[in-house]
ZAMARGU-4260 file (C-alpha; in steps of 0.2 Angstrom, whole numbers, plus 5000, padded with zeros to 4 digits):
<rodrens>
0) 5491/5560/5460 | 5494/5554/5478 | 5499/5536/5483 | 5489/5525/5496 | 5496/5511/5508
5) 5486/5500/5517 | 5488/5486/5530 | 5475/5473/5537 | 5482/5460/5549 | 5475/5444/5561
10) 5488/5449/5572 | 5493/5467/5579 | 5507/5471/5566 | 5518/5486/5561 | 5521/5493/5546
15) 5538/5500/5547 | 5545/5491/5532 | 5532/5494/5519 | 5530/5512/5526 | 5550/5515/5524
20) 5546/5512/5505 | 5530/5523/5503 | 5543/5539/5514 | 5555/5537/5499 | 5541/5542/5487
25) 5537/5556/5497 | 5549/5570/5489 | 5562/5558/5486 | 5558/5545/5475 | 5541/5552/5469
30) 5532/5568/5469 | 5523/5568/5480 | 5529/5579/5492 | 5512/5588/5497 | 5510/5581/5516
35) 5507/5563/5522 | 5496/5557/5536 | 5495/5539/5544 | 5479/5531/5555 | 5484/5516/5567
40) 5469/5505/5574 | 5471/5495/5591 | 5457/5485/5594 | 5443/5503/5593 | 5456/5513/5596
45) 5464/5526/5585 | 5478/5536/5583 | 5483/5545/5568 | 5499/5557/5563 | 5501/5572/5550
50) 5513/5583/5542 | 5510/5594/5528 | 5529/5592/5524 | 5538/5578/5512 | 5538/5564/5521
55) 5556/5561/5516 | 5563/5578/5525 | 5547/5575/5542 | 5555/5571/5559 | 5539/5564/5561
60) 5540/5550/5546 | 5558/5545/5553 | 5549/5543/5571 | 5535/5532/5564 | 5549/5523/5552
65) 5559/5516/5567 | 5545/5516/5583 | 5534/5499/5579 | 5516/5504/5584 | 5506/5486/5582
70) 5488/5488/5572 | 5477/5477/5565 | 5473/5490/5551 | 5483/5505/5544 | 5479/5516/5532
75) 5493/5530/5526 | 5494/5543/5512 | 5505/5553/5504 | 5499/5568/5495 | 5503/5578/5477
80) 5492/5591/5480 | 5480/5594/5465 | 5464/5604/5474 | 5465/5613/5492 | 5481/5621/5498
85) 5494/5612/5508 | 5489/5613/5526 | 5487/5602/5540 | 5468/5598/5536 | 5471/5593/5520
90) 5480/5581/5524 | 5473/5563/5523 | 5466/5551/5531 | 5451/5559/5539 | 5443/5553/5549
95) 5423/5554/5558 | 5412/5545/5571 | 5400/5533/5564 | 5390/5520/5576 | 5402/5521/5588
100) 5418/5519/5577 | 5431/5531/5571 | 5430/5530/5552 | 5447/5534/5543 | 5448/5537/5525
105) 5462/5542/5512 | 5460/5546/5494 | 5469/5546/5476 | 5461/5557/5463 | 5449/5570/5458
110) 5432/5573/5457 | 5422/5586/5447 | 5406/5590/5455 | 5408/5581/5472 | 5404/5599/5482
115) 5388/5598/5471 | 5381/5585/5483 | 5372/5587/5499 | 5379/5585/5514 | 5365/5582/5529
120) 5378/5574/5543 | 5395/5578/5542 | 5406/5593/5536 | 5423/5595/5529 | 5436/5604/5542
125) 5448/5607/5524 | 5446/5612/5507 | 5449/5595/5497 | 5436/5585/5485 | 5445/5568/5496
130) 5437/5573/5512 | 5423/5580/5505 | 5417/5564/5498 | 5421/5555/5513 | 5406/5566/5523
135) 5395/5562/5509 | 5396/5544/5510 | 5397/5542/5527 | 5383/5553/5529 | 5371/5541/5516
140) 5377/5526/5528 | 5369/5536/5543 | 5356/5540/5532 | 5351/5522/5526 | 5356/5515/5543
145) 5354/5522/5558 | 5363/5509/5567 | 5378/5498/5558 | 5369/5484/5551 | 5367/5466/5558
150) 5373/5459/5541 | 5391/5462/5536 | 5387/5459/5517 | 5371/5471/5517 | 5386/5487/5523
155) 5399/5480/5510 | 5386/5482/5497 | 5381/5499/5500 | 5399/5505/5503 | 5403/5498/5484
160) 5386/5508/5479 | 5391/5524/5485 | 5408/5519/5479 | 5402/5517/5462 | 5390/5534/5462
165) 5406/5542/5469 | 5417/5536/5456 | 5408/5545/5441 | 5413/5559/5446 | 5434/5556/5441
170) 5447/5547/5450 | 5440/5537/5464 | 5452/5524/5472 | 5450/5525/5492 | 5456/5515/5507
175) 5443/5517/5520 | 5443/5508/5538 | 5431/5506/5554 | 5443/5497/5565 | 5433/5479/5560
180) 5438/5480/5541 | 5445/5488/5529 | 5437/5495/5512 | 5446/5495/5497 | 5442/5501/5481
185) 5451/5504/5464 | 5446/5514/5450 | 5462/5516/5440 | 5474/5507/5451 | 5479/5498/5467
190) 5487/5481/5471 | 5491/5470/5485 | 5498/5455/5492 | 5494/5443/5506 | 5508/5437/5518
195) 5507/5422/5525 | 5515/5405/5531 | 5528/5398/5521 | 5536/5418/5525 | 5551/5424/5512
200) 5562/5439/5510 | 5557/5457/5503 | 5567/5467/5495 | 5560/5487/5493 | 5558/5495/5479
205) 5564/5512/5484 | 5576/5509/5496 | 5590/5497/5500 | 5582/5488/5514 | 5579/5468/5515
210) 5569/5457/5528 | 5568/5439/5534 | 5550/5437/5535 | 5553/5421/5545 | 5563/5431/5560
215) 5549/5441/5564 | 5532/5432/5562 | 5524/5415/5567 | 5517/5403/5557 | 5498/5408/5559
220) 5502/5426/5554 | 5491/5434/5539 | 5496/5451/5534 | 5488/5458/5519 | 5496/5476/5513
225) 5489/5487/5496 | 5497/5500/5487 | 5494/5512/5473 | 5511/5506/5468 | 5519/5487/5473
230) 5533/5492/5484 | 5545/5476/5484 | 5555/5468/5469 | 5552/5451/5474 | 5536/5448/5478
235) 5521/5444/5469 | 5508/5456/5468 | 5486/5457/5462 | 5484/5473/5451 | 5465/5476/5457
240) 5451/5478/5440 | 5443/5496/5438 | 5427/5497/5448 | 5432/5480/5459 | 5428/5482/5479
245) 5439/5475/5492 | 5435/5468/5512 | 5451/5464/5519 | 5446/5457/5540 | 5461/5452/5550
250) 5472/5450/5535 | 5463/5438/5525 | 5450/5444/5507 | 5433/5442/5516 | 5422/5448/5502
255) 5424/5457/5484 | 5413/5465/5471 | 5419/5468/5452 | 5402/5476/5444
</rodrens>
């Protein structure tokens, strides 16, 4: 299985620390060494890296590990490759235009049957069940809307629908992003945390690295941060229930859904 890592934030952020944690798992402490891929939103814009490499031995991961690229949301991926060779576009997120907004999207698990669905709008550029699923649901968004909805909770519900329909099919658990929000949802596992004033240490998990939240934030700071797996020993941590759906806006839990 791949591992997910995900950031939402009030505040542009960076994620150096967490990410230094996830790169361990990537061929060092973890298996999966299939390629690894991270989005960056700033305000609309976007900006993603790839490597189809261990993250633990890509020049690429060590840039991103020490350059701090402030985002509002992040979504990262590191892959154990299961269907679709190791290439470049197989390697998450993906991302599509929708209303105006880069959509990004990254994926842990399998799915039997998910090429067995229509595609009408959108078409995979690689061979994985992942990006495949994302096309599909995007394309039912266009499909039931053919502009993004005035109401935020009318989306949210038909993201965790297709979410749902999607997750029949296996192993569904999906960070997804439109530069306003970002989409969470769990159907075997994923936790997270919410940072905030009064700020602590952390201590990773998978390597020997410590920070002084207090040195580098402010008092009205929010920083929310999910992972397949927790990534620090000290801090306490929300395992997410099959089948729950997460909105994470500027940091903070907007809207969930456990049905």
């Amino acid at each position: 299985m791949c591992e997910l890592l995900g950031m939402s934030a009030n505040v542009p952020t960076d994620i150096c620390f967490s990410f230094s944690g996830l790169l361990k798992r990537g061929g060092g402490t973890g298996p999966h060494k299939d390629g690894w891929g991270i989005a960056f939103y700033e305000g609309k814009g976007y900006r993603a890296f790839h490597d189809p490499i261990a993250s633990v031995d890509s020049e690429i991961a060590k840039f991103i590990q020490n350059y701090s690229i402030k985002s509002s949301q992040v979504i990262c991926h590191i892959r154990k490759a299961n269907r679709g060779r190791v290439c470049i576009e197989n390697t998450h997120p993906f991302s599509r235009e929708l209303w105006g907004r880069t959509w990004s999207f990254a994926h842990n698990g399998q799915l039997k049957g998910i090429k067995k669905k229509l595609l009408e709008y959108y078409s995979p550029v690689g061979t994985t069940d992942s990006e495949y699923a994302f096309c599909w649901v995007l394309g039912e968004l266009r499909k039931e809307f053919t502009e993004k909805p005035s109401s935020k909770k009318i989306l949210w519900e038909s993201i965790h629908r297709l979410c749902k329909e999607v997750a029949q099919l296996g192993v569904f658990n999906i960070l997804m992003s439109d530069a306003s929000c970002l989409y969470v949802y769990c159907n075997t596992k994923l936790s997270w945390l919410t940072r905030q004033a009064p700020f602590n240490d952390a201590q990773l998990l998978d390597a020997d690295i410590c920070v002084d939240f207090k040195t580098q934030t402010s008092d009205t700071d929010v920083v929310t941060i999910i992972a397949s797996e927790p990534l620090t020993v000290d801090e306490q941590w929300t395992q997410m229930e099959e089948g729950e759906f997460i909105v994470f806006c500027q940091g903070k839990k907007e809207w969930s859904c456990l049905q």
